[in-house]
C-alpha positions in Angstrom: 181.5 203.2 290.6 182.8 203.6 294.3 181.8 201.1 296.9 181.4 203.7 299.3 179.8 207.2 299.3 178.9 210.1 301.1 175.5 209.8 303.5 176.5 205.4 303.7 176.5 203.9 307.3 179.9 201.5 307.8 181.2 199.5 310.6 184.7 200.3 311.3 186.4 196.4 310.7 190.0 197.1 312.2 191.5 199.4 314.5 190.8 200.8 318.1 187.3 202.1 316.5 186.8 198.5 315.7 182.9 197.1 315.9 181.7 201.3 315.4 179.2 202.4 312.8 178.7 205.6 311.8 177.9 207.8 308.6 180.3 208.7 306.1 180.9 212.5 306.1 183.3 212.6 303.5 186.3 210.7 300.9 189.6 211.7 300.2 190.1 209.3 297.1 193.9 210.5 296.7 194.5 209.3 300.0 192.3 206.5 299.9 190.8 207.6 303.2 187.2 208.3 304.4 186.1 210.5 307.4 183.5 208.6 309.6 180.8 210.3 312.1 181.6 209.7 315.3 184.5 207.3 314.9 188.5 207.6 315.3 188.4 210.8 317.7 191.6 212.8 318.2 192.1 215.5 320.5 194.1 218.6 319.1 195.7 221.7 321.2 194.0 224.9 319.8 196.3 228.4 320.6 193.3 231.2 321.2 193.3 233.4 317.9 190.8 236.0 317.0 188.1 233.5 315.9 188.8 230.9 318.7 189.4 233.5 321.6 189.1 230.1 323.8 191.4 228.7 322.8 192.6 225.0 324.5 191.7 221.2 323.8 189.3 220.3 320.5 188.4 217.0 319.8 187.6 215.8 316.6 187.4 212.9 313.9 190.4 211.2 311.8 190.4 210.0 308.7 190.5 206.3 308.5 192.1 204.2 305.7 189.0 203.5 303.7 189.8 199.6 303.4 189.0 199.5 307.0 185.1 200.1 306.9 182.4 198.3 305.4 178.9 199.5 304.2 175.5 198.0 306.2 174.0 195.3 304.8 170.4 197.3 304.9 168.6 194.1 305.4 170.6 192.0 308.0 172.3 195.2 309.7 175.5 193.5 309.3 179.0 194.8 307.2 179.1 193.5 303.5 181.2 193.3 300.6 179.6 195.5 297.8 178.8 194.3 294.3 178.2 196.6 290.9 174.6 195.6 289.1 173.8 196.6 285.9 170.1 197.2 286.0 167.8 196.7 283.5 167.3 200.7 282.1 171.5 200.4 282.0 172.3 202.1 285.1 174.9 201.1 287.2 173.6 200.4 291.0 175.7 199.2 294.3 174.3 195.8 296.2 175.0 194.2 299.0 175.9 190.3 299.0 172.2 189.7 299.8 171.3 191.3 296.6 169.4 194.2 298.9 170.5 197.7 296.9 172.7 200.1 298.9 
């Protein structure tokens, strides 16, 4: 079970982003890396092609090492460390150190 997923709001913990939240759009596990709404914005030089006839400056989000977030704590608002709870039909859920499920 990953601690993180697709859809979960983080708080960026390190880094120039530091103290920003924002939703998790998508995981590269091979790369250990997660791309964050909002968060670690690059700008990139486009050359005008036939679908981009515009062409010029694009600005658009970075992967972040994935060590460098942490989920909301949906109770207290705040970034937690994520714990694996067996519940009692045998599935396998993700909770926050409060015990509040994630």
């Amino acid at each position: 079970m990953e601690r993180l997923k697709v859809g979960d709001l983080v708080q960026v913990i390190a880094g120039k982003d530091k103290g920003k939240q924002g939703q998790v759009k998508k995981i590269l596990v091979d790369e250990g890396r997660v791309l964050v709404e909002g968060v670690n914005l690059v700008t990139r030089h486009q050359k005008p092609t036939p679908r981009n006839q515009q062409g010029g400056r694009i600005t658009k989000e970075a992967p972040l090492a994935s060590s460098n977030v942490m989920p909301i704590d949906p109770t207290s608002g705040k970034p937690t460390r994520v714990k694996v709870k067996v519940a009692e039909d045998g599935k396998k859920m993700r909770v926050a150190k409060s015990g509040a499920a994630i």
